[in-house]
N, C-alpha and C positions, 0 to 999 in steps of 0.2 A: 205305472198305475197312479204314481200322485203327482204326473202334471208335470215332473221335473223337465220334461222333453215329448215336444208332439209327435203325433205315429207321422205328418209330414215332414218333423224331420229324420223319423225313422226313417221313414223310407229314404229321404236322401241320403242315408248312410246305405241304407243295403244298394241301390243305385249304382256306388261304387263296386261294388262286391258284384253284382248278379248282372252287369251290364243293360239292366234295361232303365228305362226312364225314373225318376221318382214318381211321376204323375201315374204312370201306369201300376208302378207296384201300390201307391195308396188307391188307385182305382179297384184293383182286385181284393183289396183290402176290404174296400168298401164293398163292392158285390158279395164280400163273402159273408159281410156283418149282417148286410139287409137281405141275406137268404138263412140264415140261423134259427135254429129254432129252441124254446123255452120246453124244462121239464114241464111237463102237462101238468101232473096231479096238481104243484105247484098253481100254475097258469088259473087249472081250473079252478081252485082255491081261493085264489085273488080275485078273479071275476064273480064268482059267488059272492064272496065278503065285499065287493064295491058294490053288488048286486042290490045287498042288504043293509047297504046304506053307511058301511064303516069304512073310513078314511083307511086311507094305502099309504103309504111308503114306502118307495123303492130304492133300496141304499146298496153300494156296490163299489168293490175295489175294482178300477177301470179305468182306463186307458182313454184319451179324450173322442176317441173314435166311437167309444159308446154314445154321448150328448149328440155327439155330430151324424151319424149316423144309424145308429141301432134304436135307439127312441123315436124318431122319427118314421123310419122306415117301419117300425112294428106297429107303431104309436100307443107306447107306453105311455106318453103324456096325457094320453086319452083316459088310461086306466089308474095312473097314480096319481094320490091327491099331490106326493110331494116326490122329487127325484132328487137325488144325493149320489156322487159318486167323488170316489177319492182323487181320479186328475181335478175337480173345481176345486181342490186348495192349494196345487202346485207344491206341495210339500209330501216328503213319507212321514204316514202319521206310522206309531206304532199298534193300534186299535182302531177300528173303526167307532170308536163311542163320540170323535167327532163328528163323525158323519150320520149318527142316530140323533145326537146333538139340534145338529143342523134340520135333519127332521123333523124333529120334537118342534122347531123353533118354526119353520115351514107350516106345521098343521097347526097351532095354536097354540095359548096358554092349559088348555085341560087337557091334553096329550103326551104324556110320559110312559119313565120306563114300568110305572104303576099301573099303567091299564094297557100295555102294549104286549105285543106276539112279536116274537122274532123267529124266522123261517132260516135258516143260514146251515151252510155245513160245514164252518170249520168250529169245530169241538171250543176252543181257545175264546171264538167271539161267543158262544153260545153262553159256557162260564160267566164270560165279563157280564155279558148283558143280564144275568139272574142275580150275580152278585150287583149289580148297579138295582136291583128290584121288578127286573119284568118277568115275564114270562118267554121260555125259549123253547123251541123244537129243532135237534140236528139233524139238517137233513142228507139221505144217503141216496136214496131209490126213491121212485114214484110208488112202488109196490109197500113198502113201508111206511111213507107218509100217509099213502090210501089208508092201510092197517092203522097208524095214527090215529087218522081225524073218525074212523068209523071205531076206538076202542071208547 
């Protein structure tokens, strides 16, 4: 997830193991990224909020096959003002607050963790990013974020 090794040359390792090609195993890789689908409530949520005119950012620990492939193929670039994931720094961070960071810096100078939403489910970023001063939602279910954003 932070870029240390590409999924091509994943696969040339499993290549060895599974006997079939590298190209074929990131092939199916790929078909499987660009048929995936996003929680909805979520989904629906973000396209509302671009709807009404607020900046997006979509930040994510991920493997380089997401830029390469699943952005593209969904066209998330269409929907977010800014894309951040943790293979574009080739490092393992231990937080993602570099990659909120790097967002912040993407949407402009009046975009912080002061006037920002963070949508995430792991409990840990949720913490960091309210102790950093934003606002955070953990997310578990579509059915509980619906419950969420309608309390």
């Amino acid at each position: 997830m932070g870029g240390l090794i590409s999924s091509h040359e994943v696969s040339e390792r499993l290549s060895n193991c599974l006997g079939l090609s590298a190209d074929e195993i990131h092939s199916a890789l790929a078909r499987g990224c660009s048929r995936m689908s996003f929680n909805q409530a979520v989904w629906n949520f973000a396209r509302t909020q671009s709807a009404e005119g607020r900046k997006l950012a979509l930040v994510t620990g991920n493997a380089d096959i997401f830029r390469e492939v699943i952005v593209p193929s969904h066209g998330l670039d269409r929907e977010f003002d800014s894309i951040v994931s943790s293979s574009d720094f080739g490092v393992e961070l231990p937080s993602k607050q570099p990659l909120w960071d790097a967002a912040f810096d993407a949407l402009g100078p009046e975009f912080g963790y002061a006037n920002s939403l963070l949508i995430e489910d792991t409990l840990r970023e949720v913490e960091l990013f309210r102790d950093l001063g934003g606002s955070a939602y953990q997310y578990r279910t579509d059915q509980e974020f619906d419950d969420w954003l309608n309390s």
